[in-house]
C-alpha positions in Angstrom: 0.0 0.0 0.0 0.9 3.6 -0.9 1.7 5.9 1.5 0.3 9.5 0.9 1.4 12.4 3.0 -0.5 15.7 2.8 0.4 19.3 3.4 -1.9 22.5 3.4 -0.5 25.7 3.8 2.7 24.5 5.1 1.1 22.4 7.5 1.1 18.1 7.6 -2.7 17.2 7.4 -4.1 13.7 7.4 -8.1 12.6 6.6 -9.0 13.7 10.6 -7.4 17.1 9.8 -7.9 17.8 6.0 -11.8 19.0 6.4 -10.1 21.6 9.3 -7.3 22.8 7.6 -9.3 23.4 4.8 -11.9 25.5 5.8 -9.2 27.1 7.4 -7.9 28.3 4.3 -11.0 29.3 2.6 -11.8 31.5 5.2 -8.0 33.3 5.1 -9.1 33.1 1.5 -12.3 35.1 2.0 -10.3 37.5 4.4 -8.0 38.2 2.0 -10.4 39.2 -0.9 -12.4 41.1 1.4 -9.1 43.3 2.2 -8.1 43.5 -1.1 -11.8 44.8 -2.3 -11.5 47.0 0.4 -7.7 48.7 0.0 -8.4 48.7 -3.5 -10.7 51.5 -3.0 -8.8 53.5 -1.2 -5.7 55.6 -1.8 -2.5 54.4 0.4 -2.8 57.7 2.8 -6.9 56.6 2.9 -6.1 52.4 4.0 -2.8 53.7 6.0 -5.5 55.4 8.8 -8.3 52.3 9.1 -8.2 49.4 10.5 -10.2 46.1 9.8 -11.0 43.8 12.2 -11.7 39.8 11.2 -13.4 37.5 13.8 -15.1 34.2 13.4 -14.5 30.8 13.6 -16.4 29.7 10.2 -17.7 31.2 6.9 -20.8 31.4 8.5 -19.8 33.6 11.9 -17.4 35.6 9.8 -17.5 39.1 11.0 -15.9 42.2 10.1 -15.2 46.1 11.4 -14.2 49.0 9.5 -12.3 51.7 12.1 -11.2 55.0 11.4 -12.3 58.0 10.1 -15.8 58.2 9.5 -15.9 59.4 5.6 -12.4 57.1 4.9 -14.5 54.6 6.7 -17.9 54.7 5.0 -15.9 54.6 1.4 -14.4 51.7 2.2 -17.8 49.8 3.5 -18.9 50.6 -0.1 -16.2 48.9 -1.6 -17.8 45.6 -0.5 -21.0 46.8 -1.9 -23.5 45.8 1.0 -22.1 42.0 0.2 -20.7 41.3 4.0 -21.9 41.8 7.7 -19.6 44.8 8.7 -19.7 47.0 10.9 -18.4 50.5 11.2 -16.4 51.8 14.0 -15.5 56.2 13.2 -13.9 58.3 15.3 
């Protein structure tokens, strides 16, 4: 019998493990398009003064916060287009 050895993201996996590590990486996926949507809107000086915040543990609990200035802010939640649960934190 064949032995196959798996690794995801740099990270040994095995059949227990492979479901985990991949939703693992379709959420970092989803992360990462979301910021990317996001900074692409903005100018650098615009993305250098907010902050987004991530949390969740799955697809579905996947949150995210906008913070910073509240018309740098607001642009950036319409990058996404009303497609994501965010929330906006100005100051």
């Amino acid at each position: 019998m064949a032995t196959i050895r798996m690794t995801f993201n740099g990270k040994a996996v095995n059949e227990a493990t492979f479901g985990d590590a991949l939703k693992d990486a379709i959420l970092i996926s989803a992360m990462g398009m979301i910021q990317a949507k996001i900074l692409g809107a903005l100018t650098p000086q615009e993305a250098s003064l907010i902050t987004l915040h991530f949390s969740g543990r799955s697809l579905e609990s996947l949150s995210f916060r906008i913070e910073g200035p509240e018309a740098i802010a607001r642009k950036a939640l319409a990058a996404t287009k009303g497609k994501y649960p965010l929330d906006l934190a100005v100051h």
